[in-house]
C-alpha positions, -999 to 999 in steps of 0.1 A, spaced: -98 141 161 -72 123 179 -54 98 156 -50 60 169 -13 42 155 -17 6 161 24 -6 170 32 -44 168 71 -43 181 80 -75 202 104 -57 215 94 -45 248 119 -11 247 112 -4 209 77 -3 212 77 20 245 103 40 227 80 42 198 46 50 215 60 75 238 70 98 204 38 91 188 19 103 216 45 134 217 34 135 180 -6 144 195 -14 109 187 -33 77 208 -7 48 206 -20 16 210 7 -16 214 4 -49 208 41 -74 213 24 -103 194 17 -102 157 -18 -125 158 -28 -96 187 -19 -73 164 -42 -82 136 -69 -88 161 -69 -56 171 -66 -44 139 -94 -56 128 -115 -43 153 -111 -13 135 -104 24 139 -66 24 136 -53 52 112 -17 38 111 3 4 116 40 6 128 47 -34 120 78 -49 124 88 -74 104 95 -107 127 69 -111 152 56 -139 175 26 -154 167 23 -140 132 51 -121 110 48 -87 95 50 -95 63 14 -118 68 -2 -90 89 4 -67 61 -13 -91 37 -38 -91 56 -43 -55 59 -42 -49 25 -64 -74 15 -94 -54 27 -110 -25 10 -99 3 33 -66 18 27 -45 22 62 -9 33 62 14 8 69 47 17 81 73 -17 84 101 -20 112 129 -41 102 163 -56 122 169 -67 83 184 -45 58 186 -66 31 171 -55 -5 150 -87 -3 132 -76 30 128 -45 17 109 -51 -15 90 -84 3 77 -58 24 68 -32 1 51 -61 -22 29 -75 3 14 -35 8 40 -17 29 39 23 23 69 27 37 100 15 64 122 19 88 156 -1 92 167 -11 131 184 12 145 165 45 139 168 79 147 134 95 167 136 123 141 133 99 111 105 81 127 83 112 132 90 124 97 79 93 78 51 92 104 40 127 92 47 119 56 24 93 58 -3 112 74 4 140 46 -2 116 19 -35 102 43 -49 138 44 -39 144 5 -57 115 -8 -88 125 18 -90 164 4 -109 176 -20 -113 150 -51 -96 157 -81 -112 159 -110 -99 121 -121 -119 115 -88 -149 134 -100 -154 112 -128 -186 89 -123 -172 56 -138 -147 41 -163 -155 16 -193 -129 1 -215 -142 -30 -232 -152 -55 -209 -135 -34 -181 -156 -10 -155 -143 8 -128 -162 31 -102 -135 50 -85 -166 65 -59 -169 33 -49 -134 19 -56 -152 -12 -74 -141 -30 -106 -158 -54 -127 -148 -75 -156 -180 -89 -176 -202 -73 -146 -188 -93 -125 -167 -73 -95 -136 -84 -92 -119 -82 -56 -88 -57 -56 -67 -44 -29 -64 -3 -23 -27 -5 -40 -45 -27 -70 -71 -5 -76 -45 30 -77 -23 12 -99 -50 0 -120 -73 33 -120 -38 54 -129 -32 35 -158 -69 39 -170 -69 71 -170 -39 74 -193 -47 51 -223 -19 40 -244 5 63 -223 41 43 -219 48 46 -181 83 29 -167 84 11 -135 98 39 -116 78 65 -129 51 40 -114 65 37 -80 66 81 -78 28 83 -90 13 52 -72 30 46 -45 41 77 -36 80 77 -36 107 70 -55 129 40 -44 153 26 -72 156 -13 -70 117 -17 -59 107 -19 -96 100 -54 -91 76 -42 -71 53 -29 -94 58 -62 -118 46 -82 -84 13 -60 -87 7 -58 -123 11 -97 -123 -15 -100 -97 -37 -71 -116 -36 -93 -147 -48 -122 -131 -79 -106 -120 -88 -90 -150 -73 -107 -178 -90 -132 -197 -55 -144 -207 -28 -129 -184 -4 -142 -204 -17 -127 -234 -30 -90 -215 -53 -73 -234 -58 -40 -210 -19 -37 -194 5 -42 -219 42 -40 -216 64 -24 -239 95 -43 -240 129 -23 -226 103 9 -212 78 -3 -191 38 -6 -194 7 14 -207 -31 9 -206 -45 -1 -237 -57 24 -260 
């Protein structure tokens, strides 16, 4: 089955660059120069991968990628960015990036984070582990359905994005294990970026807001001062 790679590049001459060597990759490129097209489109689903760059017309990158994270089906998104500033970089990988690319870049490194992506795609689609095997999770108060990818707090479900619920659903399955930030980013995210660690306190903020009674007072993710977090025990 052909793979479709939705690319949102204003830039006339990127984004023909760009489709030419996904479609040289064996994939369906489909281009869109305006960021509000983009998520249109998008949204009409079947799209396997985003190539999103990071200032667009009509809608930035770093909205679009909200966006696509805020629904319950996990698509790679792979950011494209003039800007190669630490701050874009994390902004990016906070609001659900999986990876990026700064402007210029080599061909090469485009098709090989484009088939690291899809390597991590087919891993997570393969046969399910036995962590995946398991019918449900209770701690407390605290259920999670990892078939389903559903949580709920009290019985009520709580709304979490894909990178939410794999950040959440790792640390569940290790109770009272001390994980750092970085040894976060390798397991969760997939790679191993130092300087992104604030990354993972942007999500586990969020996490805490949707499941903690008292986020200030967390009850399930608990941070042990100087080393990181762990799941209560």
């Amino acid at each position: 089955m052909t793979r479709n790679v939705l690319i949102i590049e204003d830039d006339p001459s990127i984004g023909e660059l760009v489709c030419i060597h996904v479609a040289d990759l064996g994939m369906n490129p489909v281009l869109c120069e305006r960021g509000d097209a983009g998520l249109e489109r998008f949204l009409e689903g079947d799209i396997d991968l985003v190539i999103l760059d990071l200032m667009l017309p009509g809608m930035d990158g770093l909205s679009i990628c909200r966006k696509i994270r805020s629904g319950s089906d996990y698509v790679p998104v792979l950011m494209l960015t003039a800007k190669s500033t630490e701050l874009d970089r994390v902004l990016g990988l906070e609001m659900g990036a999986d990876d990026y690319l700064t402007k210029p870049f080599s061909v090469a490194e485009l098709a090989a984070r484009v088939k690291a992506l899809f390597r991590r795609v087919d891993a997570m689609a393969s046969t399910p582990s036995p962590e995946v095997a398991v019918a449900e999770l209770r701690v407390a108060e605290l259920r999670l359905d990892p078939t389903r990818r559903r949580v709920f707090v009290k019985e009520q479900e709580v709304e979490l994005t894909a990178r939410e619920f794999d950040l959440l659903w790792h640390f569940a399955r290790h109770p009272g294990r001390v994980f750092s930030r970085v040894q976060l980013l390798d397991s969760v995210w997939g790679y191993n970026h130092e300087g992104y660690e604030h990354t993972v306190n942007t999500h586990i903020n969020r996490l805490r807001g949707k499941i903690e009674t008292d986020p200030a007072r967390p009850e399930f993710i608990q941070t042990v001062w100087g080393v990181g977090y762990r799941f209560r025990e």
